[in-house]
C-alpha positions in Angstrom: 209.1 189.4 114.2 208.5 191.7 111.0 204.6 191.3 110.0 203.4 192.0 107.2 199.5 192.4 107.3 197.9 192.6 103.4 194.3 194.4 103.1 192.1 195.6 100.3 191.6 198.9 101.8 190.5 201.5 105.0 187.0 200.2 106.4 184.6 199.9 109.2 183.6 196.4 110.0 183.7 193.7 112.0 186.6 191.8 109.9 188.6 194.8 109.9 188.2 195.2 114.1 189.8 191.8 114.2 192.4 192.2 111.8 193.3 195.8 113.5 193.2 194.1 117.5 195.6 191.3 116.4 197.6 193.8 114.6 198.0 196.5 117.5 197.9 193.4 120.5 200.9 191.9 118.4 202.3 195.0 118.0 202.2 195.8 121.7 203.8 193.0 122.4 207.0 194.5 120.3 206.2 192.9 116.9 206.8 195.1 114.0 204.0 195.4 111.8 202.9 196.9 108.9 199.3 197.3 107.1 199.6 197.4 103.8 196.3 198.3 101.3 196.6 199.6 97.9 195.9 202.8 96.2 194.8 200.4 92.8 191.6 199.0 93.8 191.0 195.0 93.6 187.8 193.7 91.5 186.2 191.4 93.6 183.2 190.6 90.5 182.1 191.8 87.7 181.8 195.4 88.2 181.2 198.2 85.9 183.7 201.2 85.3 182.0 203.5 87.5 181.8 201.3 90.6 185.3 200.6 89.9 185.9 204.5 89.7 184.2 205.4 93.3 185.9 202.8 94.9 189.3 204.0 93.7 188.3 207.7 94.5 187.2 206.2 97.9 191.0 204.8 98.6 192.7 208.1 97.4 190.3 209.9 99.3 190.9 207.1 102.3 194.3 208.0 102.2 194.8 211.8 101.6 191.7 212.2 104.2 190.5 209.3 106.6 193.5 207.3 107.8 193.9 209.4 110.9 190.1 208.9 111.4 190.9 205.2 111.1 193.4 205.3 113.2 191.5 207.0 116.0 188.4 204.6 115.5 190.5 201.4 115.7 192.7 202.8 118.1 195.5 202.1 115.7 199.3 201.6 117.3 201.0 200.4 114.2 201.8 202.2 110.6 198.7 202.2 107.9 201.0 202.1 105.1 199.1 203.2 101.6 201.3 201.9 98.1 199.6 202.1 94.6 199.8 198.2 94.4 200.9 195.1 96.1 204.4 194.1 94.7 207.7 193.0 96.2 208.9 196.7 95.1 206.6 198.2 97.7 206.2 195.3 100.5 209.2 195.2 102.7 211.1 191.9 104.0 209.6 190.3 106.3 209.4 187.1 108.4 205.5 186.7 108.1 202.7 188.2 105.5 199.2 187.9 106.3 196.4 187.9 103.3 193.4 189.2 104.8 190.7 188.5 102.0 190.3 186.4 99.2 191.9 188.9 96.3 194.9 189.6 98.8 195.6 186.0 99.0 196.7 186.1 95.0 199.2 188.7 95.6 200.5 186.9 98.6 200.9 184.3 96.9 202.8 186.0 94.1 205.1 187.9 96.9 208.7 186.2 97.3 209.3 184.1 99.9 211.4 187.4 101.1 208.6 189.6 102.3 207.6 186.6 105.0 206.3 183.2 105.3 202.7 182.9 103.7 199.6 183.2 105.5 195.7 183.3 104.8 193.3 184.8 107.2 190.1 183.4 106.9 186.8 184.8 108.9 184.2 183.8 106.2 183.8 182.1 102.9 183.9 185.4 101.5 181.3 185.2 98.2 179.4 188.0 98.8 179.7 190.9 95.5 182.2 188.5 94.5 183.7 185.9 91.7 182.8 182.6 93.5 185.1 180.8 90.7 188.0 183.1 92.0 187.3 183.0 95.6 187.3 179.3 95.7 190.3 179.2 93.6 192.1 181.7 96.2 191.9 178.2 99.0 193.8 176.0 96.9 196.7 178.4 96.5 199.7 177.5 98.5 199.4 179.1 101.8 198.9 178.0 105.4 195.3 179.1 106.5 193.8 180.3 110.1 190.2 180.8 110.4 188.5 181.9 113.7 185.5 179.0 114.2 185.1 175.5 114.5 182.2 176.0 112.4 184.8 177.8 109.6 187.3 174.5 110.1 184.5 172.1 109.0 182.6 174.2 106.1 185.3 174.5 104.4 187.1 170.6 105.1 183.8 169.3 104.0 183.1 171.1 101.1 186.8 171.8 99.8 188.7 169.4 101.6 190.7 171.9 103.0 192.8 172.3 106.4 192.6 175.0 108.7 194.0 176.2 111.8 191.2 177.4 114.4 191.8 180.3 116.7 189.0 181.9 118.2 188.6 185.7 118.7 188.9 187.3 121.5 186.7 189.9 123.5 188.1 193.3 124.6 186.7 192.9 128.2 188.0 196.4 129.4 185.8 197.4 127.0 182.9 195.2 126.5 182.3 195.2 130.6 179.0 195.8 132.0 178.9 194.6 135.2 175.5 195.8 137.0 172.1 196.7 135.4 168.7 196.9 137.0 166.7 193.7 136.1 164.0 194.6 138.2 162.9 198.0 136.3 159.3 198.4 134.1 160.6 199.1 130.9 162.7 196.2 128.4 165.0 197.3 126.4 165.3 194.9 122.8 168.3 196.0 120.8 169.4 194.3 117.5 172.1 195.8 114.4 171.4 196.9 111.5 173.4 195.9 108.5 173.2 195.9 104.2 173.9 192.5 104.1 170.8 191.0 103.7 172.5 187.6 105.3 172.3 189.2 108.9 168.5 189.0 108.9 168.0 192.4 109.6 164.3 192.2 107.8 163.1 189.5 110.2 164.5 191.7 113.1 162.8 194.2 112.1 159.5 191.9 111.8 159.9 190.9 114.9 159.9 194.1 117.1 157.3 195.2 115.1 155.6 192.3 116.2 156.8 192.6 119.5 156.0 196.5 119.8 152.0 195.7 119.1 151.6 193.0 121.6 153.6 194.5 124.7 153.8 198.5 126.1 156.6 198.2 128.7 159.3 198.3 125.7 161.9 200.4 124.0 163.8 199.4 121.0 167.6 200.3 119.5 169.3 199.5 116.5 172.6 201.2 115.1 174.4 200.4 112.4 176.8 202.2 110.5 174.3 203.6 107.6 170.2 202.7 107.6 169.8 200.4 104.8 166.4 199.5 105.4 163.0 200.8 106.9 164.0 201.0 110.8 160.8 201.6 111.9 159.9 204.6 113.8 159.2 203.4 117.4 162.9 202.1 117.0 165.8 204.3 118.7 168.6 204.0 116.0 172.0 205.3 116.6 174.7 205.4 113.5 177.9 205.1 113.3 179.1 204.4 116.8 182.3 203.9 118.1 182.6 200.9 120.3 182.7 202.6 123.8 179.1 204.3 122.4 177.5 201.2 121.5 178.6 199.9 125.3 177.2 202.7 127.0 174.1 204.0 124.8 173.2 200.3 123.5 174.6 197.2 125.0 175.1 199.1 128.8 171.3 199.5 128.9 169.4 196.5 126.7 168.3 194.0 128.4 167.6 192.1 125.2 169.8 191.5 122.8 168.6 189.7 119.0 171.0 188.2 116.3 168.5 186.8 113.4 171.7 186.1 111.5 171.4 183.3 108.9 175.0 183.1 108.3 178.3 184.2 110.0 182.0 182.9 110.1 181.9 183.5 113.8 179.1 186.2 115.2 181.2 188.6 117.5 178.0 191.0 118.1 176.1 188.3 120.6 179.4 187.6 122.2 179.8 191.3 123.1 176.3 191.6 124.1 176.9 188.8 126.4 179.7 190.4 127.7 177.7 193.0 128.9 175.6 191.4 130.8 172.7 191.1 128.2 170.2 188.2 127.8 170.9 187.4 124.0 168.8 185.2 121.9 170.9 184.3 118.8 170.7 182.2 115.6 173.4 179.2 115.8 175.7 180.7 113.1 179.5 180.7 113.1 180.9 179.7 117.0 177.9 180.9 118.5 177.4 177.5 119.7 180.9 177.5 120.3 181.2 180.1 123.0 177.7 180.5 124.8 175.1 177.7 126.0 171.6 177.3 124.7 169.2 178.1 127.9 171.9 179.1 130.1 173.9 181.3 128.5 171.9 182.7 125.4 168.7 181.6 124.1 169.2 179.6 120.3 167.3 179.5 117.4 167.1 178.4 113.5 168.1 180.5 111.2 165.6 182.3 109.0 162.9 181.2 111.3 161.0 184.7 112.7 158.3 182.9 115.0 160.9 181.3 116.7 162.8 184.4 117.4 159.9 186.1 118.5 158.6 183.1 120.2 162.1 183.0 122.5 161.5 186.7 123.1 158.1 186.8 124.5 159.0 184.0 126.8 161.5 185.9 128.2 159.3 189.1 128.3 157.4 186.8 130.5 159.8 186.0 132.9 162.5 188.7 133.9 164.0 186.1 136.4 165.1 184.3 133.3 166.7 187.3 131.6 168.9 187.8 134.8 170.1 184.5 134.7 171.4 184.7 131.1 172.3 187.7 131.8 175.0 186.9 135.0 175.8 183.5 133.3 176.6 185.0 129.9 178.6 187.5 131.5 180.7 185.5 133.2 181.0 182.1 131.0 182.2 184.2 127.9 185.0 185.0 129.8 186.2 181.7 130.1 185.5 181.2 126.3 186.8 184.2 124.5 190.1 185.4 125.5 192.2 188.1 123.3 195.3 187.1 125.2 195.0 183.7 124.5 194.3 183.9 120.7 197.0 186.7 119.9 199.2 184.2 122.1 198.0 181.3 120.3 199.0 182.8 116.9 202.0 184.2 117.8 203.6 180.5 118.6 202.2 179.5 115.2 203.9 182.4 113.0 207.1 181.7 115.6 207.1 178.2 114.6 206.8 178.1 110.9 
């Protein structure tokens, strides 16, 4: 099949890893597909004329300069095809086309049936620095929607009464593979991700291991993030801008800990990695997080926006390193059985084969 894939631009994120793994698993499996983004930039709100201006310097720059480091961070095996805007003059013929945010799904819409049959990607009800009038508006428009979480499915059947198609991500397990630490040393190691989106919570993480850091000596903290958008605290190892094998082996490979104060997420892929790699994670239940781990046997849950609980569920565990083991092995191998990148791109590939 020809596959055409429909993107607002070149970024680091955990939307964009999932778009890129379908994209190059697809591909690998001797699909030919093409990422398109454009050089005019979408307006997502209302936006003055010089955020508008950096953001299209950003894309030129993106593509003159950064593509090849793009293609190197993702790991890229298909084209990253740059075209000063989406149009049927610039987007090929194709049997499928794939909007991958809410302002792509308006030009997919407005593509001719020619350049593939229409598809919307959805990993989140995407309102954040947005038009919430025009992102609602972009799920009524005539295309057949995936989403990746049971969770997704019902937010937006009960509040829109609209259908979609559920196929969970996957986990890259040659990657995300820790398969021995040492449960039985002194020192804890707490790790957590830092974010600008003040929906991941990153304030009450950050509450919390100070909290912890006061009441317990036996304990070293890391956080890494892309940028530092707000006061890590100094006690607190922070690494930026990681690739993924350097969060495995300088964060994940060696926490025993893992926290996820989210308070909202389509699906939550960071405690599913952690999991994966062997780490006792104790998670808001956002997104499938309730979908792909177990409370008290393969994570530890807790409310959202709620920081004694969080730190409550931590010093519990600090308490009892026996219990941190078991989440630990159980996580490790239950996700397996949950989250399988074979299965999804499998999963989607019968569903663009039978439309």
């Amino acid at each position: 099949m020809k596959i055409n894939i429909i993107g607002t631009g070149l970024f680091k994120s955990g939307g964009m890893k999932i778009i890129f793994e379908y994209a190059n698993r697809l591909s690998i499996k001797g699909h030919d597909v093409i990422y398109y983004y454009p050089i005019k930039q979408y307006t997502f709100g209302k936006e003055k004329f010089i955020c508008k201006a950096r953001r299209y310097y950003g894309a030129v720059k993106d593509h003159l300069l950064n593509k090849q480091e793009f293609k190197n961070f993702y790991k890229v095996d298909f084209p990253l095809k740059t075209i000063p805007f989406i149009s049927n003059k610039f987007v090929r013929d194709a049997d499928i086309v794939l909007a991958t945010q809410w302002p792509t799904a308006y030009d997919v819409y407005d593509l001719s049936n020619q350049k593939g049959k229409k598809f919307y990607f959805l990993q989140d009800y995407e309102i954040w620095g947005s038009d919430v009038n025009r992102v609602d508006a972009a799920l009524f428009l005539d295309l057949f929607k995936i989403t990746i979480s049971n969770y997704n499915k019902e937010f937006f059947h009960n509040r829109f009464n609209i259908d979609t198609f559920v196929i969970l991500n996957g986990i890259d397990y040659d990657l995300y593979n820790v398969d021995k630490k040492n449960f039985e040393k002194d020192e804890i190691v707490i790790s957590f991700i830092e974010h600008h989106l003040d929906s991941k919570g990153v304030n009450i993480a950050i509450e919390v291991v100070e909290k912890l850091q006061k009441d317990n000596k036996n304990l070293k903290f890391i956080c890494f993030g892309q940028n530092k958008y707000h006061k890590i605290p100094e006690f607190v190892k922070f690494y930026q801008n990681l690739t993924d094998e350097d969060v495995v082996s300088n964060v994940y490979g060696i926490t025993d800990i893992f926290i996820y104060p989210s308070l909202k997420e389509g699906f939550a892929l960071p405690p599913a990695e952690a999991m994966a790699c062997k780490c006792a994670v104790v998670t808001t239940t956002v997104g499938a997080v309730p979908e792909y781990s177990i409370h008290e046997r393969t994570a530890i849950h807790v409310s959202p926006n709620e920081p004694e609980q969080l730190y409550a569920a931590v010093a519990d565990l600090l308490q009892n390193k026996n219990k941190i083991k078991y989440l630990a092995n159980n996580a490790y191998s239950d996700i397996r059985k949950k989250l399988d990148w074979n299965a999804s791109v499998a999963l989607m590939e019968e569903l663009f084969q039978k439309s």
